[in-house]
C-alpha positions in Angstrom: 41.2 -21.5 -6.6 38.0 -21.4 -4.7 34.9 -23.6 -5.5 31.3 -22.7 -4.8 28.5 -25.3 -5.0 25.1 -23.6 -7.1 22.1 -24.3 -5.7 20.9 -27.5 -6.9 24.5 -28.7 -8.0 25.3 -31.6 -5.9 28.8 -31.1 -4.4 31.8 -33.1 -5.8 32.0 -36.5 -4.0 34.9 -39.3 -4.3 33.6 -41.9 -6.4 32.7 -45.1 -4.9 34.7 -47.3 -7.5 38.0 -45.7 -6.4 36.8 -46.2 -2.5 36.5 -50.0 -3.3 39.8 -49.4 -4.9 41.7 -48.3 -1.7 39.6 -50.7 0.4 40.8 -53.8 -1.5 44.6 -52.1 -1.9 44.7 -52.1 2.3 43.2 -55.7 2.8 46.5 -56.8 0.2 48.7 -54.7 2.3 47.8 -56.5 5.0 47.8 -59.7 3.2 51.3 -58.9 2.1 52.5 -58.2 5.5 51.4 -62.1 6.3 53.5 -63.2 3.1 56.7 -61.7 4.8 55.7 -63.7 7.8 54.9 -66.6 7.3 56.7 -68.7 4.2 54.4 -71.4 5.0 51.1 -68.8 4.4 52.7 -67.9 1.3 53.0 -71.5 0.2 49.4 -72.4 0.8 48.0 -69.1 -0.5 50.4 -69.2 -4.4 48.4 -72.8 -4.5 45.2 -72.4 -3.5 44.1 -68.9 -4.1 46.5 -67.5 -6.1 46.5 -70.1 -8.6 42.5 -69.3 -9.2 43.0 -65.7 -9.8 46.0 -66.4 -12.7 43.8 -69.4 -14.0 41.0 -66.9 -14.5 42.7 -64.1 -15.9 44.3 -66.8 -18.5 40.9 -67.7 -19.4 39.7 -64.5 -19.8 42.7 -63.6 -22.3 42.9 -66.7 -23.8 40.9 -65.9 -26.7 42.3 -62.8 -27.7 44.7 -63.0 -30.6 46.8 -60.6 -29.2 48.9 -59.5 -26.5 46.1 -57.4 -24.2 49.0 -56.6 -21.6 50.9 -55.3 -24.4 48.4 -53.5 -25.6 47.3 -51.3 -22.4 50.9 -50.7 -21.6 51.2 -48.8 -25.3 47.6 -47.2 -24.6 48.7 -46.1 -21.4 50.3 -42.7 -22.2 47.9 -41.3 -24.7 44.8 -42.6 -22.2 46.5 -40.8 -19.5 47.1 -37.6 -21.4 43.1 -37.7 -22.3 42.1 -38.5 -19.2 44.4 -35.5 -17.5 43.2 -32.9 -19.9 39.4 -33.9 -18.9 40.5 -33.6 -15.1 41.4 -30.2 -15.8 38.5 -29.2 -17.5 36.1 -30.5 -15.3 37.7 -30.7 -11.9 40.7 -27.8 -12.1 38.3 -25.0 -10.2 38.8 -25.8 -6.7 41.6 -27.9 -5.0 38.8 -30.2 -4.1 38.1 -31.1 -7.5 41.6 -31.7 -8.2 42.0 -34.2 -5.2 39.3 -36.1 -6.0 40.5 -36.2 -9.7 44.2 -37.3 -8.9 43.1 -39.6 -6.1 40.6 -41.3 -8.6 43.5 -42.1 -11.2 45.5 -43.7 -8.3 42.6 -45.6 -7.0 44.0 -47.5 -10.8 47.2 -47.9 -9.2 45.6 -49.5 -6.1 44.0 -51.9 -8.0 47.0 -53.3 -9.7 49.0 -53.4 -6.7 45.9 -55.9 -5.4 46.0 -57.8 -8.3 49.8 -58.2 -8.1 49.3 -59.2 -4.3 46.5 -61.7 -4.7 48.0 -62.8 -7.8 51.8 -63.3 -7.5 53.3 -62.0 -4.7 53.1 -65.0 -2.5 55.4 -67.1 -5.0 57.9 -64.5 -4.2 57.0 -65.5 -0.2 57.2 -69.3 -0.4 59.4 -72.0 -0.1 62.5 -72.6 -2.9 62.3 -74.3 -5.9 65.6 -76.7 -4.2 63.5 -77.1 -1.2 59.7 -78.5 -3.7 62.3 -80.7 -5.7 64.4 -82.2 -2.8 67.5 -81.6 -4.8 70.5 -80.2 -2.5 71.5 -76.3 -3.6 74.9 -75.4 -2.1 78.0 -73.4 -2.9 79.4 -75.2 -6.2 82.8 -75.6 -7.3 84.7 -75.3 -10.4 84.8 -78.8 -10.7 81.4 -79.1 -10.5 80.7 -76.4 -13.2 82.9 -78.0 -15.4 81.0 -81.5 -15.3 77.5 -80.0 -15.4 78.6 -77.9 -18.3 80.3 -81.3 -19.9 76.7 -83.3 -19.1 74.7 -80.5 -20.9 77.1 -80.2 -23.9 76.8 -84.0 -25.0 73.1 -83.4 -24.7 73.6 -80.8 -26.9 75.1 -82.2 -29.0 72.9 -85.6 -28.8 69.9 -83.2 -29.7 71.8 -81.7 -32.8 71.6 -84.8 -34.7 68.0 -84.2 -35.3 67.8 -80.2 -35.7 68.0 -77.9 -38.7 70.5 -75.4 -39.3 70.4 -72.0 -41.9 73.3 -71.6 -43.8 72.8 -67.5 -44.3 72.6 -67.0 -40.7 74.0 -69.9 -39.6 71.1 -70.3 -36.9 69.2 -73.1 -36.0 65.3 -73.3 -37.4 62.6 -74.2 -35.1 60.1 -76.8 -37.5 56.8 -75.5 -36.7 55.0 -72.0 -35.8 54.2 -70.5 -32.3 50.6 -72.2 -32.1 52.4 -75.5 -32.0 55.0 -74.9 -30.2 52.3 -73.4 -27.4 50.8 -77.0 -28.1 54.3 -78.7 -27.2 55.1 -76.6 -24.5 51.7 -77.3 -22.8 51.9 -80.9 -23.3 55.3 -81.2 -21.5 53.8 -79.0 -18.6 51.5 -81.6 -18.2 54.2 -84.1 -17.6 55.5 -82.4 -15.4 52.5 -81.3 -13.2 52.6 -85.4 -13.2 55.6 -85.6 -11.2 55.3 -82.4 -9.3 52.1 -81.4 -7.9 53.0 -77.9 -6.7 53.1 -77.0 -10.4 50.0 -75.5 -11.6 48.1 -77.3 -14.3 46.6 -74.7 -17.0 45.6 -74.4 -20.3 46.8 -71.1 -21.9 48.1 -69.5 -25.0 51.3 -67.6 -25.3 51.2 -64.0 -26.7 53.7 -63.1 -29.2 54.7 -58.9 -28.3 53.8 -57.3 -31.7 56.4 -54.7 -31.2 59.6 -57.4 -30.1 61.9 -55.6 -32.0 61.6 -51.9 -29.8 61.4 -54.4 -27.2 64.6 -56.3 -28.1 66.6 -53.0 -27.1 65.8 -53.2 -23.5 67.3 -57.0 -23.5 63.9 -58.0 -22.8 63.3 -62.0 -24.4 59.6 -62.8 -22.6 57.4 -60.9 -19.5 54.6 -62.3 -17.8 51.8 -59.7 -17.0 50.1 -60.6 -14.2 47.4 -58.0 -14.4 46.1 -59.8 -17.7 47.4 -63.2 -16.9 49.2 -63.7 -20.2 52.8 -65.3 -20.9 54.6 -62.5 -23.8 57.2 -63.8 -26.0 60.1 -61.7 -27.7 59.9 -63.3 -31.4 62.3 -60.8 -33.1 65.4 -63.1 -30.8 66.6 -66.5 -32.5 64.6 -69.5 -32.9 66.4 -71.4 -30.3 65.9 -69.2 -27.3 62.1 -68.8 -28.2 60.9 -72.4 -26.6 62.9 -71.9 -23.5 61.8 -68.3 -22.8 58.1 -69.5 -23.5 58.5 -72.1 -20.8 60.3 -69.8 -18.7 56.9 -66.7 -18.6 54.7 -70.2 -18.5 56.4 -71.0 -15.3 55.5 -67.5 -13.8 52.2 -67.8 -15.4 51.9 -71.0 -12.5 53.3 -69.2 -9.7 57.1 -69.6 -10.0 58.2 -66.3 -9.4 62.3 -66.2 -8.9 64.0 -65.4 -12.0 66.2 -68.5 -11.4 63.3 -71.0 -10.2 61.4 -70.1 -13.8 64.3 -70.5 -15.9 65.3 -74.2 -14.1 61.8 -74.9 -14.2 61.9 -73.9 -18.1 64.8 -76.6 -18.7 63.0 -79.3 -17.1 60.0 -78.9 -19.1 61.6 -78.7 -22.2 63.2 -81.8 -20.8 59.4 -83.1 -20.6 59.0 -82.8 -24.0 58.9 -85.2 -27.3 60.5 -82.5 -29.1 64.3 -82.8 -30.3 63.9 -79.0 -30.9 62.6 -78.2 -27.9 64.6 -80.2 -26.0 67.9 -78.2 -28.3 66.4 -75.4 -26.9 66.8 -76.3 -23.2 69.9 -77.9 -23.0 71.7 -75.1 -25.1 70.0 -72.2 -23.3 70.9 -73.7 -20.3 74.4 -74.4 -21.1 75.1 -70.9 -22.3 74.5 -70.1 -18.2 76.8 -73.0 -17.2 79.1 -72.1 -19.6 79.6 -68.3 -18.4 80.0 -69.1 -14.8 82.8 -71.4 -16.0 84.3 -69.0 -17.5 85.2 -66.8 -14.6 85.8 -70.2 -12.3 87.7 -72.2 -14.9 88.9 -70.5 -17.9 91.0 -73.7 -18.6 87.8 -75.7 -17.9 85.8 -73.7 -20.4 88.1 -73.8 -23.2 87.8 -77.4 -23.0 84.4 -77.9 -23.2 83.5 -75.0 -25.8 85.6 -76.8 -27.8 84.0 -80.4 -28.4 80.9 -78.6 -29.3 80.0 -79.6 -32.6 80.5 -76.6 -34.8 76.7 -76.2 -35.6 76.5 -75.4 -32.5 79.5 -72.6 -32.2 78.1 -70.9 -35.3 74.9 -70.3 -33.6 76.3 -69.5 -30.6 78.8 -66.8 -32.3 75.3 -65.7 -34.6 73.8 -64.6 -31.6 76.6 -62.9 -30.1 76.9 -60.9 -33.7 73.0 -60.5 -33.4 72.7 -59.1 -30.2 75.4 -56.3 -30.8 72.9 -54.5 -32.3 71.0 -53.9 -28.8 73.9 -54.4 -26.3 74.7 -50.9 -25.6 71.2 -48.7 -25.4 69.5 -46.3 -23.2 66.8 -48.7 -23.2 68.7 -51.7 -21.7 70.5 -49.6 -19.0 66.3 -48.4 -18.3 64.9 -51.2 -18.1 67.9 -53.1 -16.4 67.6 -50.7 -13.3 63.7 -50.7 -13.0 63.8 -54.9 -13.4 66.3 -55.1 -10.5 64.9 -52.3 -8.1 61.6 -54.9 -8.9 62.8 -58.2 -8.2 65.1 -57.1 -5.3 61.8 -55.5 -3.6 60.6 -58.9 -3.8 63.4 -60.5 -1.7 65.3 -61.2 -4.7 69.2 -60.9 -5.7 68.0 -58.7 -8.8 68.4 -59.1 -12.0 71.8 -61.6 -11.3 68.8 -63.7 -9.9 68.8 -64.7 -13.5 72.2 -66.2 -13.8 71.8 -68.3 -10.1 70.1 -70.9 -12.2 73.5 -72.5 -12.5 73.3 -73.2 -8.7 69.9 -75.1 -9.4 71.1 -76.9 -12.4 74.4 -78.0 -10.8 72.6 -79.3 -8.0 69.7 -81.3 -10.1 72.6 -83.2 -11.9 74.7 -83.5 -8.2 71.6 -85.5 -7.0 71.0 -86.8 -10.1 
């Protein structure tokens, strides 16, 4: 595959967008290299630059009706089929041509690992949620388990006084659409940026995923996409765990990054909020987590407290078990499990068990509380 330049073609160049590209990708290695070294850094940089860049791709999104993250993940594979059968065409003459063609589709690439770097990577960096809240995170006993899991059960079942239940499916009913639930959500955010000013203050709008259902098989309930700065909810999952994983992606949408951090920082700000349901949501979602580290630590324990739940409760719990068999076993999960972990555990993370260590967090808010 040789190449000759006519006279009077101009020869094939690399095109400045995708040098810009690489140039920015190098600067946020380097800035990612300061992230690993210094916690401090990464601290300072999640709230004072970082937090700009989110705020302004929120912004930018906010107005769109749908999920834009969504939507270029799905366009991905047909764009990329398009834009491979025009490299060919046009660039498949000379190995030259073909560089220049593959290096200007990574040059993409580079730009998304900037934006991730700029973006969100220094919440990975910073200081621990434990640490921001001056509560005390330690090893925590089966006695300990037990009485958070007893605290968060009466809560529970305080909150079910004022909540809804279907008697088909035997699953609690969430009293308003996702506009005003956004609307609650935010409000209680900004109670909480009241007590905590390392939480970032933003107006946005959660994006429900049009295709939750396909997305349901990969055990996927919410996912923040920090290239387009929106917060993406999984409506096709129960009403109950929809207000806690929509404070859970708000959370990364400000900068909490840890899978456990963003789903304590969820349960306090549905504590925030006016809500009963809200608040239902919370306690319960957070007392599922309790309740299966009991489990292993206290089967005795567990027994005992699964059993004074009211029985509006149990049903719902049991409905979801019986609605998530449908997606428990799929190629899909198993997918999606691997690439989430080899993700978050790049990140100095425990993986995707980072999820359950929320316990540790919520055992330790009601130790100092």
């Amino acid at each position: 595959m040789k190449h000759f330049v006519k006279k009077g073609e101009r020869p094939l160049r690399f095109p400045r967008f995708a040098l810009v590209f690489y140039g920015i990708a190098v600067l946020s290695a380097c800035l990612y290299a300061a992230f690993l070294c210094s916690t401090a850094f990464s601290d300072w940089f999640n709230r004072h630059v970082s937090s700009l860049l989110r705020a302004l791709l929120a912004h930018l999104t906010n107005w769109i009706p749908f999920s834009l993250g969504e939507f270029l993940v799905i366009m991905l594979l047909p764009v990329a089929i398009v834009l491979v059968c025009f490299g060919i065409r046009r660039y498949a003459d000379s190995w030259r041509g073909v560089g220049i063609f593959c290096g200007s589709l990574l040059s993409v690439a580079a730009l998304v690992f900037s934006l991730f770097t700029v973006g969100f990577a220094p919440a990975y960096r910073g200081s621990s949620l434990d640490k921001k809240l001056g509560i005390d995170r330690r090893d925590v006993s089966a006695e300990e388990l037990y009485e958070t899991a007893l605290i968060l059960s009466e809560q529970v079942t305080a909150e079910k006084e004022r909540i809804s239940y279907s008697s088909v499916t035997r699953f609690s009913i969430m009293p308003y659409n996702y506009a005003e639930m956004n609307d609650k959500l935010l409000e209680a955010y900004d109670r909480v940026c009241d007590q905590y000013d390392f939480v970032q203050r933003l107006n946005s709008r959660l994006k429900p995923v049009m295709l939750s259902e396909a997305m349901s098989y990969t055990h996927i309930t919410g996912v923040y996409s920090f290239f387009t700065g929106e917060a993406n909810i999984n409506v096709a999952f129960p009403d109950y765990t929809v207000p806690y994983t929509a404070a859970h992606e708000l959370s990364h949408q400000r900068g909490i990054a840890r899978e456990d951090e963003a789903n304590f920082m969820a349960f306090l700000v549905c504590l925030e909020s006016e809500d009963p349901y809200i608040r239902y949501s919370g306690y319960l979602n957070l007392l599922e987590y309790v309740l299966s580290a009991l489990s292993s630590a206290s089967p005795e324990g567990y027994r005992q407290v699964y059993a004074a739940l009211p029985g509006e409760v149990l049903g719902e719990m049991a409905a979801f078990s019986s609605f998530f068999e449908q997606y428990r076993h799929s190629v899909a999960s198993e997918v999606s499990e691997t690439v989430n972990n080899t993700f978050l555990v790049m990140h100095g993370t425990e993986g995707t068990k980072s999820y359950g260590m929320v316990v540790d967090l919520a055992v330790a808010y009601y130790r100092s509380h």
